[in-house]
C-alpha positions in Angstrom: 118.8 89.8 86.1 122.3 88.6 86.4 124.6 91.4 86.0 128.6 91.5 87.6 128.3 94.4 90.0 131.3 96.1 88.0 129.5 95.9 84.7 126.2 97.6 85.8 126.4 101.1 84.8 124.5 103.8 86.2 123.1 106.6 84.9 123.2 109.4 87.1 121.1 112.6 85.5 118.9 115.3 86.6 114.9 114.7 86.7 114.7 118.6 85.6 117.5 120.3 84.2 116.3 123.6 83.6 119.4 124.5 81.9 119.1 122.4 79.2 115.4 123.8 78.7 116.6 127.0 78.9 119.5 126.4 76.1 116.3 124.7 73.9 114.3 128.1 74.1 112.0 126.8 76.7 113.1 129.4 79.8 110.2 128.1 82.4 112.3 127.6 85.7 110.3 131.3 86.8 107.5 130.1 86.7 108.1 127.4 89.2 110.5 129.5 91.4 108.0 132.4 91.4 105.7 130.0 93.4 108.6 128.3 95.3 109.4 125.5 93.9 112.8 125.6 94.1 113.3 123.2 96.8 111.6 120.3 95.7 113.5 120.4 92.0 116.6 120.6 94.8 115.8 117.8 96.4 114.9 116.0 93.2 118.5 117.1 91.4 120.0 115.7 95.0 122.4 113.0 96.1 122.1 110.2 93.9 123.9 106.9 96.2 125.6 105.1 93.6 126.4 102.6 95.5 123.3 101.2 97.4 121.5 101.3 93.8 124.0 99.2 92.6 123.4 96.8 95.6 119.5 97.2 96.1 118.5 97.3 92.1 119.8 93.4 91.0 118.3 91.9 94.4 114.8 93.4 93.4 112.3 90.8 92.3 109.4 91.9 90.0 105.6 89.9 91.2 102.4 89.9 89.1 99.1 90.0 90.5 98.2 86.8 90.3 102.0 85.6 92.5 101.1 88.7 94.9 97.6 87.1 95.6 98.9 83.6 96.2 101.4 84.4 98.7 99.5 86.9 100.0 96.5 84.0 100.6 99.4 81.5 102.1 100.5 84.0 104.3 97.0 84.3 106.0 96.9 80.5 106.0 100.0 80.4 108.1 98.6 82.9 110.0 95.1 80.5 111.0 
């Protein structure tokens, strides 16, 4: 994916916002703090690194099955 580091946009949202639940007549945070909870929707809603996404995600390379198994039989034929 070829995209200028300054026009890759990220999204930065929470993966539970029990406010907005609560403001759509779904109030169900209780029910998870009641069984303590709370700090993994914490550390879920925390930091978000802008920056290292922006330099990690347009490096990634995406390999099918069939690629993963070829180099993975090269790499135990350089290993013989």
């Amino acid at each position: 994916m070829d995209i200028a580091y300054n026009d890759f946009d990220l999204v930065c949202e929470q993966a539970v916002d029990f406010e907005a639940l609560k403001a759509n007549g779904f109030n169900v945070e209780h029910f998870f703090t009641d069984q303590g909870w709370s700090q993994f929707f914490d550390s879920l809603n925390g930091p978000i690194y802008p920056i290292l996404v922006k330099d990690f995600w347009p490096r990634c390379e995406i390999f099918d099955k069939a690629e993963a198994d070829r180099e993975y039989i090269a790499k135990v034929a350089e290993d013989v």
